[in-house]
DOLUMMI-544428 format. One record per residue: residue in one letter; x, y, z of N, C-alpha, C in turn. Coordinates in nm, 2 decimals. Layout:
DOLUMMI-544428
PT, A, X, Y, Z, X, Y, Z, X, Y, Z
...
//
This chain:
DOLUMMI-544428
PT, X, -1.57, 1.18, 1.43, -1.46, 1.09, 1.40, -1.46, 1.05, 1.25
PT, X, -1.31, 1.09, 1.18, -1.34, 0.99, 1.02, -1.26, 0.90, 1.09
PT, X, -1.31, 0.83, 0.95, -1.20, 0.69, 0.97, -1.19, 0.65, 0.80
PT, X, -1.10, 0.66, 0.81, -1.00, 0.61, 0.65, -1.00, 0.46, 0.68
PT, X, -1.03, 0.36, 0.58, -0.97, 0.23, 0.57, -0.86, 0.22, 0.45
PT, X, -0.72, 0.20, 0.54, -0.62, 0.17, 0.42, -0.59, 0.05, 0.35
PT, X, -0.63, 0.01, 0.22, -0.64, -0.14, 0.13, -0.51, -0.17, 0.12
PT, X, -0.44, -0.26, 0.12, -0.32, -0.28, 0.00, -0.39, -0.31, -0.12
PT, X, -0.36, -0.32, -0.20, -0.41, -0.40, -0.34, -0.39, -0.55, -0.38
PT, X, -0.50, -0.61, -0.43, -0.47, -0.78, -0.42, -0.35, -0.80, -0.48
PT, X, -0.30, -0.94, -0.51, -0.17, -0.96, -0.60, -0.22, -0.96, -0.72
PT, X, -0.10, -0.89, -0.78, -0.09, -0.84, -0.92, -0.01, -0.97, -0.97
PT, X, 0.03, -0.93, -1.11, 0.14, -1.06, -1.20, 0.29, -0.98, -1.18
PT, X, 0.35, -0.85, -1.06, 0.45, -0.84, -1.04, 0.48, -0.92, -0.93
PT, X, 0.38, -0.87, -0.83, 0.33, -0.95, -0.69, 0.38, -1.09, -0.70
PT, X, 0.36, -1.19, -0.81, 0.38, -1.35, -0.82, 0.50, -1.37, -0.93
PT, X, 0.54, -1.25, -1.01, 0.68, -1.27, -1.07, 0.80, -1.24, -1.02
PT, X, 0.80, -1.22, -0.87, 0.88, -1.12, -0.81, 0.94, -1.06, -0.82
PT, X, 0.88, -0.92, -0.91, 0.96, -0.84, -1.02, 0.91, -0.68, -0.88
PT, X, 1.05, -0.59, -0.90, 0.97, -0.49, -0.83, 0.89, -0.38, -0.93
PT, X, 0.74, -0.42, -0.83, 0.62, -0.38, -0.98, 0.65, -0.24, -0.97
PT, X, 0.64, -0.18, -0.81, 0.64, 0.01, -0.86, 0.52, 0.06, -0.89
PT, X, 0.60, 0.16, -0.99, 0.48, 0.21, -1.08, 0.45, 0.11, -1.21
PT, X, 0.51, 0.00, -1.24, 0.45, -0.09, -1.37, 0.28, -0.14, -1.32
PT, X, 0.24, -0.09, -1.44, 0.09, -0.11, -1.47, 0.04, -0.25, -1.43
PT, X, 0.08, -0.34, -1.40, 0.07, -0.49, -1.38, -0.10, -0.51, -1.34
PT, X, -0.11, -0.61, -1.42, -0.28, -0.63, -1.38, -0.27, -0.76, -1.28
PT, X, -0.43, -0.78, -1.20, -0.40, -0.87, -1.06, -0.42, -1.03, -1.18
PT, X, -0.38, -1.08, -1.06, -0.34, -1.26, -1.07, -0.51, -1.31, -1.06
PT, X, -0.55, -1.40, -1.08, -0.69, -1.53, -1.04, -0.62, -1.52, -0.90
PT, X, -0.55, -1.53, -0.82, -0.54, -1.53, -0.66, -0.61, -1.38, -0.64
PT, X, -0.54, -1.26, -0.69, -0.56, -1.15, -0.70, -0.70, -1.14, -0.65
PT, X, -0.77, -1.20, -0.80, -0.89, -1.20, -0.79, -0.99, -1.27, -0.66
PT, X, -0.93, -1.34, -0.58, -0.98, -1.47, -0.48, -0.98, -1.35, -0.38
PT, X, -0.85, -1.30, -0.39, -0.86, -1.19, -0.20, -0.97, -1.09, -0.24
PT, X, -0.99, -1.02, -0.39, -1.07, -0.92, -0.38, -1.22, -0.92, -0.34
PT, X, -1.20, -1.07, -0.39, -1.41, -1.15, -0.35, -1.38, -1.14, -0.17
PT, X, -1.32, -1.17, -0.13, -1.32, -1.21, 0.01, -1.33, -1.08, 0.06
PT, X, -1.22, -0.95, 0.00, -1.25, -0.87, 0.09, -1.36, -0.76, 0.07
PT, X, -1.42, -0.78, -0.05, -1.56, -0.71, -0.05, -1.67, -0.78, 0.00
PT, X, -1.64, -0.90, 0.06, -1.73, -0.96, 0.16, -1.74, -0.93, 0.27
PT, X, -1.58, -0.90, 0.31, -1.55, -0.78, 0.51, -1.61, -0.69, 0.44
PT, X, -1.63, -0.61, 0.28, -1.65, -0.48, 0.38, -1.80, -0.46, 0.35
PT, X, -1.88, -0.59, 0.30, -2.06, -0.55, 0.27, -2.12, -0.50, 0.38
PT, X, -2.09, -0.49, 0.50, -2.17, -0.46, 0.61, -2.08, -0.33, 0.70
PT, X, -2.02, -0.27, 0.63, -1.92, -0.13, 0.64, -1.95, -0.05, 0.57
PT, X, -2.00, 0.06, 0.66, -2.08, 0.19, 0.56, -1.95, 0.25, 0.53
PT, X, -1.94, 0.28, 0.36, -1.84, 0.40, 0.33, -1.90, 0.49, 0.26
PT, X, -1.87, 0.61, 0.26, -1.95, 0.72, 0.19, -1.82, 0.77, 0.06
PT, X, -1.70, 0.72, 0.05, -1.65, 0.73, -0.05, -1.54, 0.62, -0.07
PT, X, -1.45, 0.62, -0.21, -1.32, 0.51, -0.21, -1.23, 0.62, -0.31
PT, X, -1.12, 0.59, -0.26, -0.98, 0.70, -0.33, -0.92, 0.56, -0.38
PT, X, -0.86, 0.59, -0.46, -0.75, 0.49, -0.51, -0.67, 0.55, -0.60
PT, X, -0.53, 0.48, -0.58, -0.43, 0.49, -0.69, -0.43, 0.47, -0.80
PT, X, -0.40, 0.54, -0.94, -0.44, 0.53, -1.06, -0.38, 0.39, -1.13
PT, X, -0.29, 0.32, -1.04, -0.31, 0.17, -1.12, -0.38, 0.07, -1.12
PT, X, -0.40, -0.01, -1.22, -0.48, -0.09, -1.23, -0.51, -0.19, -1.12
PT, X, -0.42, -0.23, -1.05, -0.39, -0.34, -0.93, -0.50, -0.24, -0.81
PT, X, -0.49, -0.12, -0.81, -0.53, -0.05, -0.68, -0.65, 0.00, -0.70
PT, X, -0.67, 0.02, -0.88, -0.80, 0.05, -0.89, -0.94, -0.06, -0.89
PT, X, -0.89, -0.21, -0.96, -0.94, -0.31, -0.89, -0.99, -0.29, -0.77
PT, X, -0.91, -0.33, -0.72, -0.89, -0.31, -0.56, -1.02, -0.21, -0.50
PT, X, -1.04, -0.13, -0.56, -1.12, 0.01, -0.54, -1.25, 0.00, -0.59
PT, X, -1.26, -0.11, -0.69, -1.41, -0.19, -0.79, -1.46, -0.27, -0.64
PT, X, -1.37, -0.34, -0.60, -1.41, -0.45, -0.49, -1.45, -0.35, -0.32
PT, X, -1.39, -0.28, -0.33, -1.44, -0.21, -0.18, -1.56, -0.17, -0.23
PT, X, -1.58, -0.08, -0.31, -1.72, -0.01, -0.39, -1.84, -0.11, -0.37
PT, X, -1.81, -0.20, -0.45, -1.91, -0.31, -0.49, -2.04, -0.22, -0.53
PT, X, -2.16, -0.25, -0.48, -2.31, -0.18, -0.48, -2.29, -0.08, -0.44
PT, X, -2.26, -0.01, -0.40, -2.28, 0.17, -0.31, -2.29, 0.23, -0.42
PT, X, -2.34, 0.33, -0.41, -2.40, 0.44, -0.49, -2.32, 0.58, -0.44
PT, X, -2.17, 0.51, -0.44, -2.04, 0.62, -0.43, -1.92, 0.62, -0.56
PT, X, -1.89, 0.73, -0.49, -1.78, 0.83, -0.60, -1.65, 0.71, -0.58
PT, X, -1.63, 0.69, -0.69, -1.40, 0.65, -0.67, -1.35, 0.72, -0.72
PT, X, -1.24, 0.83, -0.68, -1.16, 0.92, -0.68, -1.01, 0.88, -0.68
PT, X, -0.92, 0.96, -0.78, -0.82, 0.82, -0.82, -0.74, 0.96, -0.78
PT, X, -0.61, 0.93, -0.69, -0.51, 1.02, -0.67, -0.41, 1.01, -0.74
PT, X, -0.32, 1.05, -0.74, -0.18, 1.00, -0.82, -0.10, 0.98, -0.69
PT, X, -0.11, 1.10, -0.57, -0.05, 1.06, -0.45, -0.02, 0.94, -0.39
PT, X, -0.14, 0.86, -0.41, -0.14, 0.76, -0.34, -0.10, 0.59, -0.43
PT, X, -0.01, 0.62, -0.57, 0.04, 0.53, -0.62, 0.19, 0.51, -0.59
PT, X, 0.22, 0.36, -0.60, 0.35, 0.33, -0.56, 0.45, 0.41, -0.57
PT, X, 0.57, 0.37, -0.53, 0.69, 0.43, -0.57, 0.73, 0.41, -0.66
PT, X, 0.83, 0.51, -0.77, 0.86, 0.47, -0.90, 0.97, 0.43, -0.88
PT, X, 1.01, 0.29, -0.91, 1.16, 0.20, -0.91, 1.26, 0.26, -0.96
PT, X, 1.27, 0.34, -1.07, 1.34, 0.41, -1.17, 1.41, 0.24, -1.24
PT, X, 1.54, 0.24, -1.24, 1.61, 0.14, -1.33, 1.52, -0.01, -1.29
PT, X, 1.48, -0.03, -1.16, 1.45, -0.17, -1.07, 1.30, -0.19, -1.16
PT, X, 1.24, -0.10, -1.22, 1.10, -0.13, -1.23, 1.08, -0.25, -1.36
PT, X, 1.00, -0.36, -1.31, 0.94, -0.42, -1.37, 1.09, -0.52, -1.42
PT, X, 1.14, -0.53, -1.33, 1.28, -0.64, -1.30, 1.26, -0.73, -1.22
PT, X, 1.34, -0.85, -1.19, 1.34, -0.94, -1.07, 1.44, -0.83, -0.99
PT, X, 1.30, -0.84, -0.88, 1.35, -0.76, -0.76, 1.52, -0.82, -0.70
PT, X, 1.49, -0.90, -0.67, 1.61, -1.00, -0.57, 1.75, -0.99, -0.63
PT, X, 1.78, -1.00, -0.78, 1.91, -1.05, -0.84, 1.93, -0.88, -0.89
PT, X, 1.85, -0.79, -0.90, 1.85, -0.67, -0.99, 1.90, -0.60, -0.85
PT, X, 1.82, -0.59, -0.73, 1.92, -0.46, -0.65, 2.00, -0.51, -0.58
PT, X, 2.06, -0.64, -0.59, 2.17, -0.72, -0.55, 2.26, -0.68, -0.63
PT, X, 2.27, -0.67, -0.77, 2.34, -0.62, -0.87, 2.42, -0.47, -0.87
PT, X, 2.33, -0.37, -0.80, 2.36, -0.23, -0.79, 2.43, -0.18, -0.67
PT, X, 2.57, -0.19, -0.65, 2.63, -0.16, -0.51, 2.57, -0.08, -0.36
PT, X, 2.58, -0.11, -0.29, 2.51, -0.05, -0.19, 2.35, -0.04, -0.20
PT, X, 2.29, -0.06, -0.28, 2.13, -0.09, -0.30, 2.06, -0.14, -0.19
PT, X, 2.11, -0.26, -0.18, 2.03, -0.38, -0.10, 2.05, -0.37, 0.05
PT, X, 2.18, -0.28, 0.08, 2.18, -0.25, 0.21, 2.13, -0.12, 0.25
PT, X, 2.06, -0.04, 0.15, 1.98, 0.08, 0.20, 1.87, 0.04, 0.18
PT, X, 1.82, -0.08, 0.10, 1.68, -0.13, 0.14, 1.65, -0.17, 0.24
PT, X, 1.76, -0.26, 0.33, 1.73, -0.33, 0.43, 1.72, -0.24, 0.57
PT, X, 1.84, -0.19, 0.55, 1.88, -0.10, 0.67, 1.86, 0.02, 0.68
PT, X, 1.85, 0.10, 0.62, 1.78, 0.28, 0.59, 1.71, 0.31, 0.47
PT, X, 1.60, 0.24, 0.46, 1.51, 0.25, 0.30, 1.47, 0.39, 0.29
PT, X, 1.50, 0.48, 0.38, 1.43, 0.65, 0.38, 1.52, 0.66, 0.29
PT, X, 1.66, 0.58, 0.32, 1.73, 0.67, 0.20, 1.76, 0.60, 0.04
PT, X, 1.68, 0.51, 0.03, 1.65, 0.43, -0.12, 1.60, 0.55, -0.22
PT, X, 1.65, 0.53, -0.34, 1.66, 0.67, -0.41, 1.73, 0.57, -0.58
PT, X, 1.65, 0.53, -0.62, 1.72, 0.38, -0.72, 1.74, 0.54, -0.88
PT, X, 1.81, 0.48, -0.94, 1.87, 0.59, -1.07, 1.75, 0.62, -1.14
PT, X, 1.65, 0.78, -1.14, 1.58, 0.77, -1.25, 1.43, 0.74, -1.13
PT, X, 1.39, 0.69, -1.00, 1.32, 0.65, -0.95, 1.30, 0.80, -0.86
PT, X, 1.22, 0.76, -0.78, 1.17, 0.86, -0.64, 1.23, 0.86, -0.51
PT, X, 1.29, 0.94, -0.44, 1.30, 0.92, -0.34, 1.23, 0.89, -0.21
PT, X, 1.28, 0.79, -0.18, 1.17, 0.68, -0.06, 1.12, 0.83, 0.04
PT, X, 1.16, 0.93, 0.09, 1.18, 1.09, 0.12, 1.02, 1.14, 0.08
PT, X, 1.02, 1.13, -0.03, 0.92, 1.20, -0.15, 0.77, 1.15, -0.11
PT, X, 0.82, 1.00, -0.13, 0.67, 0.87, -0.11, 0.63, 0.94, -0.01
PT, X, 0.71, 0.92, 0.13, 0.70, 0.94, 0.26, 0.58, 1.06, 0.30
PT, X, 0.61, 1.20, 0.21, 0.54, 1.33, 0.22, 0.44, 1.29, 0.15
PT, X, 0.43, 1.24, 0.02, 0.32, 1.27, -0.07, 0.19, 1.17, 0.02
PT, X, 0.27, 1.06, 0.02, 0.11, 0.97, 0.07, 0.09, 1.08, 0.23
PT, X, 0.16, 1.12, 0.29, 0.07, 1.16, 0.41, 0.02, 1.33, 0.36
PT, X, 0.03, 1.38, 0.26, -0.04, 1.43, 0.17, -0.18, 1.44, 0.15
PT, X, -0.17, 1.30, 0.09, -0.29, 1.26, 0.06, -0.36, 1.21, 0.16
PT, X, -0.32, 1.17, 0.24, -0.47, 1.09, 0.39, -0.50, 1.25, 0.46
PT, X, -0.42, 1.38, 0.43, -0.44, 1.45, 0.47, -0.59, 1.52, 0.42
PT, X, -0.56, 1.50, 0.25, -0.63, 1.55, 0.21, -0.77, 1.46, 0.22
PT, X, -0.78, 1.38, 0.22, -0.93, 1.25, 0.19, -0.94, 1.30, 0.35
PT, X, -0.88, 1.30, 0.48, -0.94, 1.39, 0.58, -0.99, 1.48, 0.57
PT, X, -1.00, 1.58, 0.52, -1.04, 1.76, 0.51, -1.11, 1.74, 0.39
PT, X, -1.16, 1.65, 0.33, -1.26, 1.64, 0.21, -1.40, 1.51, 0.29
PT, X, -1.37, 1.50, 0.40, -1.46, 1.35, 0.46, -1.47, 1.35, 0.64
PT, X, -1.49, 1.52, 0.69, -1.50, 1.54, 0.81, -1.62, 1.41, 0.82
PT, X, -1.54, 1.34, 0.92, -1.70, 1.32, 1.04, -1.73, 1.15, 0.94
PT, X, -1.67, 1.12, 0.82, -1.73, 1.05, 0.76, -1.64, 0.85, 0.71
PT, X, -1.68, 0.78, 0.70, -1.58, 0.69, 0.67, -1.57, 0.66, 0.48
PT, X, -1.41, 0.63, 0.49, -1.39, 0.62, 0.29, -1.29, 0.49, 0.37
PT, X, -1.25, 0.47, 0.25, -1.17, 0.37, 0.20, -1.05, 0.38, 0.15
PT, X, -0.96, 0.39, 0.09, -0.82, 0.41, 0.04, -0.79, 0.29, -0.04
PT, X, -0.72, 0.28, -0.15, -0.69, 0.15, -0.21, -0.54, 0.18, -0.25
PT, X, -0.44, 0.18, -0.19, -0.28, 0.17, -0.22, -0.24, 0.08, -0.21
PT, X, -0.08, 0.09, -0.22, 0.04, 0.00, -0.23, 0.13, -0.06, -0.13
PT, X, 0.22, -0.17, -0.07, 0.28, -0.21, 0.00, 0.34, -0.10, 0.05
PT, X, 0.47, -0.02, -0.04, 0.59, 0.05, -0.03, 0.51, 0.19, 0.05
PT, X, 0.43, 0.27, -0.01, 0.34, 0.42, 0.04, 0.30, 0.39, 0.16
PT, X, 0.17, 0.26, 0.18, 0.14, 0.22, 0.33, 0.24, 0.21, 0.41
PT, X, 0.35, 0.17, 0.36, 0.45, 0.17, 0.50, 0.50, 0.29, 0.53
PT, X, 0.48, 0.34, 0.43, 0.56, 0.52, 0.50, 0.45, 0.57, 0.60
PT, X, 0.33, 0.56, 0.51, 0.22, 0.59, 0.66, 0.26, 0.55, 0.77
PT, X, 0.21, 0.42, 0.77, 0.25, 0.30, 0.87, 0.34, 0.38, 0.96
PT, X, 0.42, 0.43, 0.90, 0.54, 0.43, 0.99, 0.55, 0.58, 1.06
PT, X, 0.52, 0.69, 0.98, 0.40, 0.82, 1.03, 0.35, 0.78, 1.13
PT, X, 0.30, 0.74, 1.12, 0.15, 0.68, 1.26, 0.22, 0.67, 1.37
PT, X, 0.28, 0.57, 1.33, 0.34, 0.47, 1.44, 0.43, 0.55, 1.54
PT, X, 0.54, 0.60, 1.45, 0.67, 0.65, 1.50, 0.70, 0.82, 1.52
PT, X, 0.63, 0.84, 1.36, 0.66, 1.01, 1.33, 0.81, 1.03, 1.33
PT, X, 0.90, 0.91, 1.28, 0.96, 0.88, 1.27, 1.06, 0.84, 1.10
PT, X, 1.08, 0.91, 1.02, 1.12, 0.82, 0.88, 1.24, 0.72, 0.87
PT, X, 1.30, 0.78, 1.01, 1.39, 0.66, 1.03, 1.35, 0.55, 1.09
PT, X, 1.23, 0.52, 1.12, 1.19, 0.42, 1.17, 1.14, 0.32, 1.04
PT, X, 1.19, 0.34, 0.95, 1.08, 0.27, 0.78, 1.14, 0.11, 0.85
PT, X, 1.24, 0.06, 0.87, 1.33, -0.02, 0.85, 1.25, -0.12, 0.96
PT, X, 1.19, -0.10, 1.08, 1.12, -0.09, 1.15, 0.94, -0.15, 1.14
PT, X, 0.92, -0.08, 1.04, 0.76, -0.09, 0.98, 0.72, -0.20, 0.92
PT, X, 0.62, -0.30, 1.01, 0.65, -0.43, 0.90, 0.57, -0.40, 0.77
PT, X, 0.61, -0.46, 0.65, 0.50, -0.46, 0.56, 0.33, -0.50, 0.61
PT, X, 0.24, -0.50, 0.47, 0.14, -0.54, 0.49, 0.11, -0.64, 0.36
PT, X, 0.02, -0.68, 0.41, -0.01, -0.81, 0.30, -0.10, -0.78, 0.21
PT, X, -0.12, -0.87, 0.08, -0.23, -0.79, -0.04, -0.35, -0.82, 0.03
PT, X, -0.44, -0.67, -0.03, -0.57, -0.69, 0.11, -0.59, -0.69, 0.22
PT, X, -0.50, -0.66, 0.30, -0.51, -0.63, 0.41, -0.53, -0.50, 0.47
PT, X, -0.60, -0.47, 0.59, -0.65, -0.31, 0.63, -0.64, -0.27, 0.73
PT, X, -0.55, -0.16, 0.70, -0.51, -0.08, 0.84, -0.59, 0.03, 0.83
PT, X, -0.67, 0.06, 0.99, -0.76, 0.18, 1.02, -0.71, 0.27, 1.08
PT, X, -0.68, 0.41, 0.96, -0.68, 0.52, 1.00, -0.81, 0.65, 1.11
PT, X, -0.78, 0.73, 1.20, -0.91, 0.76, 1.23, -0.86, 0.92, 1.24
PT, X, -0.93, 0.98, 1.25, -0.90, 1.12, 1.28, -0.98, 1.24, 1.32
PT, X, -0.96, 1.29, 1.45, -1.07, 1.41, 1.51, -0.98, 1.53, 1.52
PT, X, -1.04, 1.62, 1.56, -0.96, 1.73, 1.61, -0.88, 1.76, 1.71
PT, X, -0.93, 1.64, 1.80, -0.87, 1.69, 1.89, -0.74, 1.60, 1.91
PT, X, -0.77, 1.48, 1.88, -0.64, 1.38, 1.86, -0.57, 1.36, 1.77
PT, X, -0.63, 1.44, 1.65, -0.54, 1.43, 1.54, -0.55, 1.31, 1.47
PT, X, -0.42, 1.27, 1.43, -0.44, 1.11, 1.32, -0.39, 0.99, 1.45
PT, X, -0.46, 0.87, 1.44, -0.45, 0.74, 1.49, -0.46, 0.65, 1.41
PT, X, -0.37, 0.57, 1.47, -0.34, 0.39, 1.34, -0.47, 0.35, 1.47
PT, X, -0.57, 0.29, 1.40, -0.61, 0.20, 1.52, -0.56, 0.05, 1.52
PT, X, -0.54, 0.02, 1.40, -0.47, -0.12, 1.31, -0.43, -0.15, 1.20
PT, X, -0.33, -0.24, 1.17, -0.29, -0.22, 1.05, -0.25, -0.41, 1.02
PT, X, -0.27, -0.42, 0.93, -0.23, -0.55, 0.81, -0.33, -0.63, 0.89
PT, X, -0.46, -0.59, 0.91, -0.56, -0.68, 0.93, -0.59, -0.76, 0.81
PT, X, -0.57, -0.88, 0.78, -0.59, -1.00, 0.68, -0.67, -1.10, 0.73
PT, X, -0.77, -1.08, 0.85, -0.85, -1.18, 0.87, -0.94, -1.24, 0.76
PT, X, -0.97, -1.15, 0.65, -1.07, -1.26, 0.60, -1.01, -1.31, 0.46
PT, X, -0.88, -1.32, 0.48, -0.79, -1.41, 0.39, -0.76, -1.58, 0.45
PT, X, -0.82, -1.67, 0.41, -0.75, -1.82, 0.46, -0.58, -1.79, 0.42
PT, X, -0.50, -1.85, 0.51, -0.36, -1.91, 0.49, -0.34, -1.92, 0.30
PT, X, -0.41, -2.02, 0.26, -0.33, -2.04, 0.12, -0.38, -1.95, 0.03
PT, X, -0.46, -1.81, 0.06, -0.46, -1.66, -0.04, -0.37, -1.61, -0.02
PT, X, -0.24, -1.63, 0.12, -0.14, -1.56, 0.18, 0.00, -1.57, 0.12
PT, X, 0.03, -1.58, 0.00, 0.15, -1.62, -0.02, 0.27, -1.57, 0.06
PT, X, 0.35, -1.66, 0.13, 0.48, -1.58, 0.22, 0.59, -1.54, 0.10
PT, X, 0.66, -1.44, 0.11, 0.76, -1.37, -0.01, 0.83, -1.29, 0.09
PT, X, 0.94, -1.30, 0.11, 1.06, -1.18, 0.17, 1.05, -1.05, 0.12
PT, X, 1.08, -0.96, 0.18, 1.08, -0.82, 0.08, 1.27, -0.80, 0.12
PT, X, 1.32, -0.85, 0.22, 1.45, -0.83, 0.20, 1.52, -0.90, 0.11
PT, X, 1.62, -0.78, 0.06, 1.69, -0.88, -0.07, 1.82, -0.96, 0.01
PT, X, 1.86, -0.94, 0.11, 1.99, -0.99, 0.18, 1.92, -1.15, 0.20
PT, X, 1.81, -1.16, 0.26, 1.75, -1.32, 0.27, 1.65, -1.36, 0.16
PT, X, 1.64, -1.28, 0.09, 1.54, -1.33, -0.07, 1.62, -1.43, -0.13
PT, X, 1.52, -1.55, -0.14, 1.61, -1.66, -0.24, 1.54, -1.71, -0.34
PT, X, 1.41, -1.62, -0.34, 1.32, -1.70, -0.46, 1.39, -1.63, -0.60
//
């Protein structure tokens, strides 16, 4: 049996400006920093024999704190980094794809087909990240790793898993910074979510609540 643990990455300074971060380089917050102590505390007593992460800074963090002491490799994908916003990146999320006709209702209601001017198609994410859990499979028979990504990628998994489904995105709830969904995978069963946006060893006030829909976004 492997088993993949999927990270989100703590909060960044897009994460608390409510800008959609994307692919912007954003480094994490002092909260940031609060969840990543906490969650390299869940995982001191979780053997991993490797950690992948996304080549931004928020995910590679992220990827310092799973590691901690182990006398393992971090291997940085590009697969497994956000989505690129194209025009939206490194904007206030809420007022910016409220601004772009039809935007805010393909975020809410069919994000497979979010495709922002200049950005990636939500389509693209969808393949590449299960891509990559393919690949950290068939490089880690039999073994447990770690994963350190992003909100928007995890949910395309997420929703993989779940549905096998891309029209189900709309469907898929997010996950919170730091939180971990367990991937597992044999031969015979193939890939299993066993869980996902586990945030137990966050208290309430590391949790900040933030809408991701822009139709009820008011911050």
């Amino acid at each position: 049996m492997t088993k993949i643990y999927v990270v989100r990455h703590c909060e960044a300074a897009g994460n608390h400006e409510r800008l959609f971060q994307g692919t912007t380089d954003c480094d994490i917050t002092e909260l940031g920093q609060k969840q990543l102590e906490l969650l390299s505390g869940r995982f001191a007593d979780i053997p991993l024999d490797a950690v992948y992460t996304s080549p931004l800074i928020r995910a590679r963090k992220t990827a310092e704190a799973l590691k901690a002491n182990r006398d393992i490799k971090i291997t940085v994908l590009k697969d497994l980094a956000e989505i690129n916003g194209g025009i939206l990146e490194a904007k206030p999320f809420m007022p910016t794809i409220r601004s772009i006709p039809g935007l805010a209702e393909i975020w809410n209601n069919s994000p497979e087909d979010f495709y922002p001017e200049g950005g990636e198609p939500m389509r693209e994410a969808y393949g590449r990240i299960w891509n990559a859990i393919e690949l950290i499979a068939r490089e880690n028979a039999g073994k447990a790793v770690a994963v350190a990504s992003h909100g928007g990628v995890i949910r395309c998994l997420n929703c993989r898993l779940l549905y096998g489904d891309i029209h189900r995105l709309k469907d898929t709830p997010w996950c919170e910074n730091t939180s971990v969904s367990l991937v597992t995978f044999d031969g015979e069963s193939g890939f299993k979510l066993e869980y996902m946006n586990d945030h137990a060893h966050l208290p309430d006030e590391l949790l900040p609540k933030r809408s991701r829909l822009a139709e009820v976004c008011t911050e």
